[in-house]
C-alpha positions, 0 to 999 in steps of 0.5 A: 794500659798504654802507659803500662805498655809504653813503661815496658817498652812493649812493642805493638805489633797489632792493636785492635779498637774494641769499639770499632771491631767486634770480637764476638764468641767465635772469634774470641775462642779462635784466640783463646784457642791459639794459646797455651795459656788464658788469664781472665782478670777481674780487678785484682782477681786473676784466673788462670787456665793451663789450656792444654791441661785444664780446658773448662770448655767453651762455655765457661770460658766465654762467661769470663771472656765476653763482656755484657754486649757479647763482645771480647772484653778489654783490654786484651793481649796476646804475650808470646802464647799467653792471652790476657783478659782485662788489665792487672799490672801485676800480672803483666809484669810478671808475664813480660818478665818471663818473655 
């Protein structure tokens, strides 16, 4: 991820240890909320939520989200109004590509 990050030339505006702050299930969709868009990587898998079209509901998204210790999984990143849950370089670039 950083040196995704540092290949971009992406400037970090605010960086979070998930380690040392918890992002626990209000917290995390105070994020979600804040964004038009959610994507929730797991591998090469990549799924996608237009929010203010296809909402799933709190629940749903807190499966994706939430790792087993009911933390936020890592990494995330907010680009512009697009969250991103878990890495996927080709994702990535597709998001910076359009910022």
């Amino acid at each position: 991820m950083q040196e995704f990050l540092a290949e971009s030339n992406a400037e970090t505006i605010t960086e979070v240890n998930a380690k040392k702050t918890k992002f626990a299930a209000d917290a995390a969709l105070e994020l979600v909320n804040a964004s038009t868009d959610l994507y929730v990587t797991r591998g090469k898998h990549v799924v996608h939520f237009k929010l203010k079209q296809d909402h799933p509901g709190d629940d749903e998204i807190l499966k994706l989200i939430l790792g087993p210790s009911g933390n936020l999984r890592a990494p995330t990143i907010r680009i512009g109004r697009n969250l991103v849950v878990g890495f996927n370089e080709e994702l990535f670039r597709k998001i910076f590509d359009q910022q």
